[in-house]
Every structure is written in structure tokens, then in C-alpha cells.
mmCIF file of the N, C-alpha and C atoms, coordinates in Angstrom:
data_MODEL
# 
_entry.id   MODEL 
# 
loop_
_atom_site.group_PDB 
_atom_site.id 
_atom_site.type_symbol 
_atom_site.label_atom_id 
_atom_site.label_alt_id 
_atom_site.label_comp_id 
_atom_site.label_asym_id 
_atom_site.label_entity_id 
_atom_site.label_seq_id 
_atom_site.pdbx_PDB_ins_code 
_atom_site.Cartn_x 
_atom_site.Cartn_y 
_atom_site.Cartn_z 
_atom_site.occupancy 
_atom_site.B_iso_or_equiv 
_atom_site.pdbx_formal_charge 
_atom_site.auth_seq_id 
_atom_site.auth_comp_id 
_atom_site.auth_asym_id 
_atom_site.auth_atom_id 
_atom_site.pdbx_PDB_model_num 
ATOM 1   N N  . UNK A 1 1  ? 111.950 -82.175 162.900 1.00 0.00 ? 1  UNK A N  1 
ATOM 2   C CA . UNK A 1 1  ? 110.774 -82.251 162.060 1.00 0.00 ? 1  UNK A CA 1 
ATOM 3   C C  . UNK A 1 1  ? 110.701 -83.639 161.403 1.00 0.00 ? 1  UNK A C  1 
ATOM 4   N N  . UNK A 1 2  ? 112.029 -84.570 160.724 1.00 0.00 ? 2  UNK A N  1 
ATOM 5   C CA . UNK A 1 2  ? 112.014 -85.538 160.311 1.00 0.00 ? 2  UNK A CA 1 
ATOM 6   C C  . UNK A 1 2  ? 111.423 -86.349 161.599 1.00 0.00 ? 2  UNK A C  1 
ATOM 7   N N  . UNK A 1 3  ? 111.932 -86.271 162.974 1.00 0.00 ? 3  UNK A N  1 
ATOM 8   C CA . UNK A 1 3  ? 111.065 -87.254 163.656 1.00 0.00 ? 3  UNK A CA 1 
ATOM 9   C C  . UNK A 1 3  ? 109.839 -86.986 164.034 1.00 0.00 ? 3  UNK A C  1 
ATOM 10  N N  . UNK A 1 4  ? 109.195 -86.291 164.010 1.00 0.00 ? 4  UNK A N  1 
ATOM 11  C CA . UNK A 1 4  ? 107.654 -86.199 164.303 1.00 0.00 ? 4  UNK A CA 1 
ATOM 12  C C  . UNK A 1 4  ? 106.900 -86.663 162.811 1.00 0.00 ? 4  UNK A C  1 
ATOM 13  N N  . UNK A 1 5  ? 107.857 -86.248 161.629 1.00 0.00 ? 5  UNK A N  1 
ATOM 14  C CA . UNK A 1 5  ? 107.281 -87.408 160.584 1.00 0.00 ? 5  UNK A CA 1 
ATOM 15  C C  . UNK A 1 5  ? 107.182 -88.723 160.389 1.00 0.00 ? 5  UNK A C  1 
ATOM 16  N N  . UNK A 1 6  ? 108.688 -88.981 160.874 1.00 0.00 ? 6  UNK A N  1 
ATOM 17  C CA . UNK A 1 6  ? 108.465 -90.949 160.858 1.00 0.00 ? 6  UNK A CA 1 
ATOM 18  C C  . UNK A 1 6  ? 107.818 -91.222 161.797 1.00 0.00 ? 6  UNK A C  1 
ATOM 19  N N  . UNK A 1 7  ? 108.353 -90.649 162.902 1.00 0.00 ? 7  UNK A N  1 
ATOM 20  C CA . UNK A 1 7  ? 107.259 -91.087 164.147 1.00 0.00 ? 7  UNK A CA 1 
ATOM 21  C C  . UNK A 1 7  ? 108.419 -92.098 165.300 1.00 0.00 ? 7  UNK A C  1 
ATOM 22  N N  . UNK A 1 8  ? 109.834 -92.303 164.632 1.00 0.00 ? 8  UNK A N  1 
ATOM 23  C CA . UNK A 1 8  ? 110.452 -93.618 165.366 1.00 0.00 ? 8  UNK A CA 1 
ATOM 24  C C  . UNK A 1 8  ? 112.019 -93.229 164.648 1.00 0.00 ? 8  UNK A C  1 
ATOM 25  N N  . UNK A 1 9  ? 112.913 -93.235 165.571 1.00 0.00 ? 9  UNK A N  1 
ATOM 26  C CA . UNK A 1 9  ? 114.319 -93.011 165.362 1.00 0.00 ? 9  UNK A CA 1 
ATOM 27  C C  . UNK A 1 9  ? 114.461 -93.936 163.872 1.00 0.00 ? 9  UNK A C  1 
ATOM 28  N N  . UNK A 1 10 ? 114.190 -95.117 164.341 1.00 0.00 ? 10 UNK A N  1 
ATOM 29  C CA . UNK A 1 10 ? 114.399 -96.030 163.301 1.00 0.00 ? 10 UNK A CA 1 
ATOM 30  C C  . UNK A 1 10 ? 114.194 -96.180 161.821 1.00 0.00 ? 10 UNK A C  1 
ATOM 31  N N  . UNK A 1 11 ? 112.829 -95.238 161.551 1.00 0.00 ? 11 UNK A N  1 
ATOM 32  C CA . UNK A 1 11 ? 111.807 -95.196 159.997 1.00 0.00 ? 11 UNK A CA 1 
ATOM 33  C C  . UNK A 1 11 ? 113.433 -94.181 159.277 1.00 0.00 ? 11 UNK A C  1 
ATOM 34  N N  . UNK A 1 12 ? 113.966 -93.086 159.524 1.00 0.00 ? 12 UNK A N  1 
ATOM 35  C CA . UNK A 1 12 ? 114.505 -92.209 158.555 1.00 0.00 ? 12 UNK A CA 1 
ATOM 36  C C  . UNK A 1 12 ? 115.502 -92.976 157.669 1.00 0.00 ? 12 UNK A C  1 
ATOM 37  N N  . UNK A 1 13 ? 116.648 -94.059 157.794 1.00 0.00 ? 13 UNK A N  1 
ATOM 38  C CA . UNK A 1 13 ? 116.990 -94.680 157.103 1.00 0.00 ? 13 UNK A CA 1 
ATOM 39  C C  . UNK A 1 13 ? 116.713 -95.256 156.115 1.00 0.00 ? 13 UNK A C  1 
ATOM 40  N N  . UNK A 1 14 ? 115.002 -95.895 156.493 1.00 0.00 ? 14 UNK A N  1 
ATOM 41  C CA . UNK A 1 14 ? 114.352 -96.442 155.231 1.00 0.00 ? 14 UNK A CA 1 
ATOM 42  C C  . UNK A 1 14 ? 114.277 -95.790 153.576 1.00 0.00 ? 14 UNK A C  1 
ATOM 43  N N  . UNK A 1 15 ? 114.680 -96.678 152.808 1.00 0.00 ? 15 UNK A N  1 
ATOM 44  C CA . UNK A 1 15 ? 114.403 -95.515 151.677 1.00 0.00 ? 15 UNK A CA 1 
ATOM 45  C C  . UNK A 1 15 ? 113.134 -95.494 151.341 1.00 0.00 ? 15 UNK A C  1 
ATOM 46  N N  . UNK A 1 16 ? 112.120 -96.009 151.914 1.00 0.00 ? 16 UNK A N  1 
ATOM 47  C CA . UNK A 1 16 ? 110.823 -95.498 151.454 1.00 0.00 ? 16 UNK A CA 1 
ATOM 48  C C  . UNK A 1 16 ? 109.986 -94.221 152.434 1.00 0.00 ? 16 UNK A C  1 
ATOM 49  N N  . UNK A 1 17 ? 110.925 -94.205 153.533 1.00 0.00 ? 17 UNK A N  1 
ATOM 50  C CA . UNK A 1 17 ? 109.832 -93.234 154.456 1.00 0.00 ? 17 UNK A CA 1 
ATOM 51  C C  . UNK A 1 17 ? 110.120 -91.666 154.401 1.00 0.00 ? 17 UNK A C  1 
ATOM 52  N N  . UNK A 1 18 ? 111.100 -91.692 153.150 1.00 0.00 ? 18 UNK A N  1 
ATOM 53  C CA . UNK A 1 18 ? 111.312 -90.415 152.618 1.00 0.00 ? 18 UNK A CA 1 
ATOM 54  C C  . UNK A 1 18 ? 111.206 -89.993 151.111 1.00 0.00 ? 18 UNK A C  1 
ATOM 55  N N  . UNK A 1 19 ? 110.758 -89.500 150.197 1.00 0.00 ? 19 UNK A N  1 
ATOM 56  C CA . UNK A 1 19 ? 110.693 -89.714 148.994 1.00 0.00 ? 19 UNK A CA 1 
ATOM 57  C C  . UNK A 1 19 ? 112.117 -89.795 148.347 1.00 0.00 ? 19 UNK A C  1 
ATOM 58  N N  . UNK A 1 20 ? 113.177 -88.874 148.522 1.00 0.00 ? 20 UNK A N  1 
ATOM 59  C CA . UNK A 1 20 ? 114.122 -88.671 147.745 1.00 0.00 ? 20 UNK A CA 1 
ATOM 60  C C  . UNK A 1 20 ? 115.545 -90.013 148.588 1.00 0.00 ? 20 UNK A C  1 
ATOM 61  N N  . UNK A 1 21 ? 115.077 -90.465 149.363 1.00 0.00 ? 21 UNK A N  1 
ATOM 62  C CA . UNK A 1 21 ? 116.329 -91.750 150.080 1.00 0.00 ? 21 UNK A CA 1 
ATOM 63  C C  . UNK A 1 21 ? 116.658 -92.597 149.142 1.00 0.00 ? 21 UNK A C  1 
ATOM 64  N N  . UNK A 1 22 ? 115.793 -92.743 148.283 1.00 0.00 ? 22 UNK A N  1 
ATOM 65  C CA . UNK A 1 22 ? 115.979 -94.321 147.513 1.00 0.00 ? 22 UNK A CA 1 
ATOM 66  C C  . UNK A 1 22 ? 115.885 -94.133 146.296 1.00 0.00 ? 22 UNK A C  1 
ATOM 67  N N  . UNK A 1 23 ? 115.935 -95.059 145.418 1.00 0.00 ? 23 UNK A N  1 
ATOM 68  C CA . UNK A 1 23 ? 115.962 -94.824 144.041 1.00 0.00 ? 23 UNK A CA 1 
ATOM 69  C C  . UNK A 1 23 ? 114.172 -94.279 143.173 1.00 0.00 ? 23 UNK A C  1 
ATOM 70  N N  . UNK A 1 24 ? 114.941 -93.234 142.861 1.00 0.00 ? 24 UNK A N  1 
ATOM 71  C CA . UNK A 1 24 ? 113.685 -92.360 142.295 1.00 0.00 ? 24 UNK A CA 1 
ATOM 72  C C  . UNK A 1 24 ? 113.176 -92.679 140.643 1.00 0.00 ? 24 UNK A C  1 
ATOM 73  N N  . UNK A 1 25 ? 113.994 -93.241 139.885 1.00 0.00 ? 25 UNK A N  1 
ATOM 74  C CA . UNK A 1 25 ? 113.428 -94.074 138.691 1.00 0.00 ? 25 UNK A CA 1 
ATOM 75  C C  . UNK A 1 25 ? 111.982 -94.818 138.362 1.00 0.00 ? 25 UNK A C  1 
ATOM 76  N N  . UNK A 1 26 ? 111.360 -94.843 137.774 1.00 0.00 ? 26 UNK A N  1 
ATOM 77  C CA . UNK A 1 26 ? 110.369 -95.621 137.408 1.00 0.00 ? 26 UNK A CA 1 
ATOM 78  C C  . UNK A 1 26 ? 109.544 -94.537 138.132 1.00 0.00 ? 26 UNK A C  1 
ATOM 79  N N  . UNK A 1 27 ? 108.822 -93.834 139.009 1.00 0.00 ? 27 UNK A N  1 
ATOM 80  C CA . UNK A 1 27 ? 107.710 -93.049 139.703 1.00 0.00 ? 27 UNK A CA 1 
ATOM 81  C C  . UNK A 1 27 ? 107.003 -92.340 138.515 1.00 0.00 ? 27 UNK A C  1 
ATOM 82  N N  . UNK A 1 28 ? 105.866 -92.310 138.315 1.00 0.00 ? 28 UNK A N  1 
ATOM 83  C CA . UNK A 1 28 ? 104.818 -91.337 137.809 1.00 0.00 ? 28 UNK A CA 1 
ATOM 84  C C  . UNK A 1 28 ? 105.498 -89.765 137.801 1.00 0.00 ? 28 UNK A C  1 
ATOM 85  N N  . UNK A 1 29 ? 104.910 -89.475 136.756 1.00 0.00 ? 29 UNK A N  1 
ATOM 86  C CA . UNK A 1 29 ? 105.347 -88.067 136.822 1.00 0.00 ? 29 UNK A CA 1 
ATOM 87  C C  . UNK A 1 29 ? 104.168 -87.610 138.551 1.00 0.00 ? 29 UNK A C  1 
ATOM 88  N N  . UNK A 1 30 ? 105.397 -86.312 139.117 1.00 0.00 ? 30 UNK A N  1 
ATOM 89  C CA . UNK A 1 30 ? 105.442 -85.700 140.092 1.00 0.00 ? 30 UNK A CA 1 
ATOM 90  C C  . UNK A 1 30 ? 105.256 -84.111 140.195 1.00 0.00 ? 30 UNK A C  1 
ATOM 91  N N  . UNK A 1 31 ? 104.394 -84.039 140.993 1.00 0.00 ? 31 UNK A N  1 
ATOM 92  C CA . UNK A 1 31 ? 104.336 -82.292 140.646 1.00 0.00 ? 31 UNK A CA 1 
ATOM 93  C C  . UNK A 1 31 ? 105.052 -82.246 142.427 1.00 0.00 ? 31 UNK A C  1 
ATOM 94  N N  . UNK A 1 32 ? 105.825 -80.953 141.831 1.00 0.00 ? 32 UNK A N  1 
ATOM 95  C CA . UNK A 1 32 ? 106.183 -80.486 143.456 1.00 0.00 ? 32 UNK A CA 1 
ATOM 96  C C  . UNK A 1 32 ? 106.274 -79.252 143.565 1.00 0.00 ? 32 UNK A C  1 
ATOM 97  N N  . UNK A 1 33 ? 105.503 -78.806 144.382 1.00 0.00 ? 33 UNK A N  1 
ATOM 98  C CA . UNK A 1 33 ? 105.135 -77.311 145.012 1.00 0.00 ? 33 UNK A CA 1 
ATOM 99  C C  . UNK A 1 33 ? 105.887 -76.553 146.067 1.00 0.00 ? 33 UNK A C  1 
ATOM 100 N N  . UNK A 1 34 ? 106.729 -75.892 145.667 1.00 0.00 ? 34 UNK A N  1 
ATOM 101 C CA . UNK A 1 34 ? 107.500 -74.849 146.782 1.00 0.00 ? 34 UNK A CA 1 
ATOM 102 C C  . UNK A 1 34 ? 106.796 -73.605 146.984 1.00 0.00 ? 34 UNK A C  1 
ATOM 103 N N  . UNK A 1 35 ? 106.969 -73.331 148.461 1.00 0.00 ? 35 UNK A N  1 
ATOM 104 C CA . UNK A 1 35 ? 106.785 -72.041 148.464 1.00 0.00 ? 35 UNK A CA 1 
ATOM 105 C C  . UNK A 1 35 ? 107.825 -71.083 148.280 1.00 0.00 ? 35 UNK A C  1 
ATOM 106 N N  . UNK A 1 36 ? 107.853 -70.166 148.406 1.00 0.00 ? 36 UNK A N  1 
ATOM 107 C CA . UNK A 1 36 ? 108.836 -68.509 148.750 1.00 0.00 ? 36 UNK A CA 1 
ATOM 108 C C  . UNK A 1 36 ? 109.693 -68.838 150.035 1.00 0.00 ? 36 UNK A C  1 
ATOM 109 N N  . UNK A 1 37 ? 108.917 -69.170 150.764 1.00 0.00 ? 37 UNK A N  1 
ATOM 110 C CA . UNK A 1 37 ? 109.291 -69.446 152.550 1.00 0.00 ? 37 UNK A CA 1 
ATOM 111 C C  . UNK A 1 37 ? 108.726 -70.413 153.109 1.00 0.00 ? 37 UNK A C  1 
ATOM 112 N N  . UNK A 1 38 ? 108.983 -71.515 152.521 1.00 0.00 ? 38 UNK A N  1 
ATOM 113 C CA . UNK A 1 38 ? 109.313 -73.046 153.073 1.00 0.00 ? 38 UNK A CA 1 
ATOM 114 C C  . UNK A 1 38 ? 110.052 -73.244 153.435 1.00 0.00 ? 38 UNK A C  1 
ATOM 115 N N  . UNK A 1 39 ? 110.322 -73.605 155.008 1.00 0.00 ? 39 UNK A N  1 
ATOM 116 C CA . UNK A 1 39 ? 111.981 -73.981 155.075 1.00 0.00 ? 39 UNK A CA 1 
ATOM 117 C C  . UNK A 1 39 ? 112.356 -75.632 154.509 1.00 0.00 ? 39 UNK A C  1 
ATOM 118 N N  . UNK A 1 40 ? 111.581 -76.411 153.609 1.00 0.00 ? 40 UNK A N  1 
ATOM 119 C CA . UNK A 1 40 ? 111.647 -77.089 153.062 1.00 0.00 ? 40 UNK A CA 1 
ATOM 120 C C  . UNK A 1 40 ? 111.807 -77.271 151.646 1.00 0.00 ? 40 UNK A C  1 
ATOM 121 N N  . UNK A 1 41 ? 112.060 -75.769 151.327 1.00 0.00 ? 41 UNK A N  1 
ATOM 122 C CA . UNK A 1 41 ? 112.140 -75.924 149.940 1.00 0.00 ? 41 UNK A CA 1 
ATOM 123 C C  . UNK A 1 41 ? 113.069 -76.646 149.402 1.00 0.00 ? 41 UNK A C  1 
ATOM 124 N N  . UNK A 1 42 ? 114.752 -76.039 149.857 1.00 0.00 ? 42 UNK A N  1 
ATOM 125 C CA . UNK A 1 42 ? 115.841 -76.973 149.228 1.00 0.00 ? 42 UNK A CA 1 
ATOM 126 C C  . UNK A 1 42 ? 115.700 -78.387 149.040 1.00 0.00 ? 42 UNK A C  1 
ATOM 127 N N  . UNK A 1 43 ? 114.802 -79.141 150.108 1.00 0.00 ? 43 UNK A N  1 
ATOM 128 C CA . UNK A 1 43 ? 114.156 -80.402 150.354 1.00 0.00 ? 43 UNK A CA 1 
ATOM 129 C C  . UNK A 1 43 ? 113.637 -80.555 148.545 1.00 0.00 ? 43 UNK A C  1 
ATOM 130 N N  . UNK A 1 44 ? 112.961 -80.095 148.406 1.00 0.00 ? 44 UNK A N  1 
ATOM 131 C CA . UNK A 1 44 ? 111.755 -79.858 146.915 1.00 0.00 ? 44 UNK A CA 1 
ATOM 132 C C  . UNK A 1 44 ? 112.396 -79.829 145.871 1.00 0.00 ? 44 UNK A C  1 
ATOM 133 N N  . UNK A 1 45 ? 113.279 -78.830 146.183 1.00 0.00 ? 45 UNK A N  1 
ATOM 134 C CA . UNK A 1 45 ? 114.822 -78.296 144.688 1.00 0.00 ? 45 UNK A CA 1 
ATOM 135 C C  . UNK A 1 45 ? 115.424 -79.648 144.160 1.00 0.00 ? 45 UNK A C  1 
ATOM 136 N N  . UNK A 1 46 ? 115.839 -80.244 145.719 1.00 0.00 ? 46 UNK A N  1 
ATOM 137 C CA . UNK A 1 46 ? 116.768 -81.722 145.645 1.00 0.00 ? 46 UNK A CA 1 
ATOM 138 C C  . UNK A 1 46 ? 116.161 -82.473 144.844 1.00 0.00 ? 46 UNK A C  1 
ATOM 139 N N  . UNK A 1 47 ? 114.698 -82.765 145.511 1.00 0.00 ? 47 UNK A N  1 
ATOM 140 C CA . UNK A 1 47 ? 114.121 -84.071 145.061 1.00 0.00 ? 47 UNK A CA 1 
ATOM 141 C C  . UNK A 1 47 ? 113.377 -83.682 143.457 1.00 0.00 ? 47 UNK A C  1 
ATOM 142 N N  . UNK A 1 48 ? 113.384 -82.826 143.391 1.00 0.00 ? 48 UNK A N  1 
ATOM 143 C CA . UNK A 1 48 ? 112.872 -82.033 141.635 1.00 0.00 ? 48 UNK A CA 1 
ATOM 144 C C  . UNK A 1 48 ? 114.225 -82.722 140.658 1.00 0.00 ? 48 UNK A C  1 
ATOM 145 N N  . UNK A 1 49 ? 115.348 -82.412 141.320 1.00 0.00 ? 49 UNK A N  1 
ATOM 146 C CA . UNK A 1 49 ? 116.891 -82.073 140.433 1.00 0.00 ? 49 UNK A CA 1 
ATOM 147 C C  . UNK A 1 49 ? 117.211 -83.944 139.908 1.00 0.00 ? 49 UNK A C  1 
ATOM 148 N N  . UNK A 1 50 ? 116.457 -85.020 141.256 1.00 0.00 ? 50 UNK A N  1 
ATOM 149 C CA . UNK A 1 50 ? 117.291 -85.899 141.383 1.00 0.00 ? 50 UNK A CA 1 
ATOM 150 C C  . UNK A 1 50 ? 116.056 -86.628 140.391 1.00 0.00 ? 50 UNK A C  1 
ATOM 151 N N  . UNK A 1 51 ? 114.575 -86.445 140.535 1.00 0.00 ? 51 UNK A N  1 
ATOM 152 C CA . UNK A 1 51 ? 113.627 -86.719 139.678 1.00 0.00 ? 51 UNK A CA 1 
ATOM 153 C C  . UNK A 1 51 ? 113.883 -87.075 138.523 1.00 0.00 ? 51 UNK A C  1 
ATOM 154 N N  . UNK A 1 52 ? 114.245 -85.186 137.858 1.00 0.00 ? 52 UNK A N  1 
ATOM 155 C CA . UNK A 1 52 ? 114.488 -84.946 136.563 1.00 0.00 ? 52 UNK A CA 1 
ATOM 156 C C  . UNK A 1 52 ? 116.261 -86.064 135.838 1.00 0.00 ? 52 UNK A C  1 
ATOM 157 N N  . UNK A 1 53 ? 116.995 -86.221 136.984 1.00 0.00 ? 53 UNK A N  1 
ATOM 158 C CA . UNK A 1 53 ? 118.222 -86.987 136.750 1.00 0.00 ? 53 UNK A CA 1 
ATOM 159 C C  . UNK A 1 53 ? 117.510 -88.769 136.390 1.00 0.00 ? 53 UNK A C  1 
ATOM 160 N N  . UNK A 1 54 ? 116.518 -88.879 136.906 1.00 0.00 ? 54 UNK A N  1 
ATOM 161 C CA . UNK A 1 54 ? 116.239 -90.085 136.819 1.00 0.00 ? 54 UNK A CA 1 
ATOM 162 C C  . UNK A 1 54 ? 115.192 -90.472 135.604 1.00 0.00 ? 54 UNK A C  1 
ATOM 163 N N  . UNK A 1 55 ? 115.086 -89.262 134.611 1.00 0.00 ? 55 UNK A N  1 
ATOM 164 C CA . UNK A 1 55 ? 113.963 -89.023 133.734 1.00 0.00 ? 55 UNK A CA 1 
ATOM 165 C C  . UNK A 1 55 ? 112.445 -89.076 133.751 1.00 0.00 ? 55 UNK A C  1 
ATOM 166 N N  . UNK A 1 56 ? 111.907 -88.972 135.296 1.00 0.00 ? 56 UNK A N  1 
ATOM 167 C CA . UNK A 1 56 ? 111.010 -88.681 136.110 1.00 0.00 ? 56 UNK A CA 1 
ATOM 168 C C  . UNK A 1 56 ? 110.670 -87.393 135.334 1.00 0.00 ? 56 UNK A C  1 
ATOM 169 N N  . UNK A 1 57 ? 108.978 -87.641 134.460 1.00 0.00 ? 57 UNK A N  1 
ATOM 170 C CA . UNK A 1 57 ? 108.656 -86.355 133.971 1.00 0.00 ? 57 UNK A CA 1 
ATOM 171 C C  . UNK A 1 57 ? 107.953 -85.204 135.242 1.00 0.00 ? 57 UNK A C  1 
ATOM 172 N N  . UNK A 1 58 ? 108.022 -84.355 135.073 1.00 0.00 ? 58 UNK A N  1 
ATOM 173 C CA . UNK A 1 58 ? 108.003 -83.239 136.082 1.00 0.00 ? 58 UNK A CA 1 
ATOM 174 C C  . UNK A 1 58 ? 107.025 -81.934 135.541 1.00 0.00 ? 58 UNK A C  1 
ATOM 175 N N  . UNK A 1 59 ? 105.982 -82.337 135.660 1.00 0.00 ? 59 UNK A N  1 
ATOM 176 C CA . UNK A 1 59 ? 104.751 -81.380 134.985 1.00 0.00 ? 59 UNK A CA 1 
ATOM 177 C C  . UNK A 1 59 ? 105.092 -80.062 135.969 1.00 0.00 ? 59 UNK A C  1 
ATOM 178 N N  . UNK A 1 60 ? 104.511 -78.904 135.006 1.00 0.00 ? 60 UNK A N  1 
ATOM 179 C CA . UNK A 1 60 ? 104.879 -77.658 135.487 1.00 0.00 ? 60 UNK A CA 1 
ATOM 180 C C  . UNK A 1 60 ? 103.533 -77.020 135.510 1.00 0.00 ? 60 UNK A C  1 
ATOM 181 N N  . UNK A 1 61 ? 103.361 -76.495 137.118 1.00 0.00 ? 61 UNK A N  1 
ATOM 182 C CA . UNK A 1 61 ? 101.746 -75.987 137.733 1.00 0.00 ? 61 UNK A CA 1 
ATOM 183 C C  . UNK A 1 61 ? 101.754 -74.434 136.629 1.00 0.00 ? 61 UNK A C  1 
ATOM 184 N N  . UNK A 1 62 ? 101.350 -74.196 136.550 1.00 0.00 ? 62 UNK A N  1 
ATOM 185 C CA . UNK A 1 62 ? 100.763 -72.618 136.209 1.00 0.00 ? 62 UNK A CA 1 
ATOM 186 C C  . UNK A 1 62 ? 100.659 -71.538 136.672 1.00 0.00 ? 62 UNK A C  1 
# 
């Protein structure tokens, strides 16, 4: 699934062609939406956990 996103063996290393690769500091607050049965959620959990570590405010949907 990561390669049909980058598109090229090469892009996944980059830390920008993934949100959570690189340093997550300084970004706008972020809303992130999981489902029940995403198999991407843990993906969401991570990048929520590493956000909030970086004092990335993290608005909460309703």
C-alpha cells in the first residue's frame, strides 16, 4: 500500500512523503480521523502520540 502511495521504491525514505518520518514539531494543529476498521489506524494512533510528543495541538472532532 506504501508503494502505490509514493508511487517509486525510492519516495518512502523521504521524510516528507510520509507524515510521521520526519520531524513533526512546528505543524499546525492536526485533526486525525480513525476509523473502527482501518487497517491504518495504528498508523493514526502513532502519528497522534508522536504529534502530541512534539506539542502539536490536536483538536478533538465531536
Amino acid at each position: 500500500m506504501n508503494l502505490l502511495y509514493a508511487g517509486s521504491e525510492d519516495v518512502p525514505p523521504d521524510p516528507y512523503a510520509f507524515a510521521g518520518n520526519g520531524d513533526v514539531s512546528g505543524q499546525p494543529p492536526v485533526c486525525i480521523l480513525n476509523s473502527d476498521t482501518d487497517p491504518l489506524r495504528a498508523s493514526g494512533e502513532a502519528y497522534a502520540a508522536q504529534l502530541a510528543k512534539a506539542g502539536v495541538p490536536l483538536p478533538v472532532a465531536a
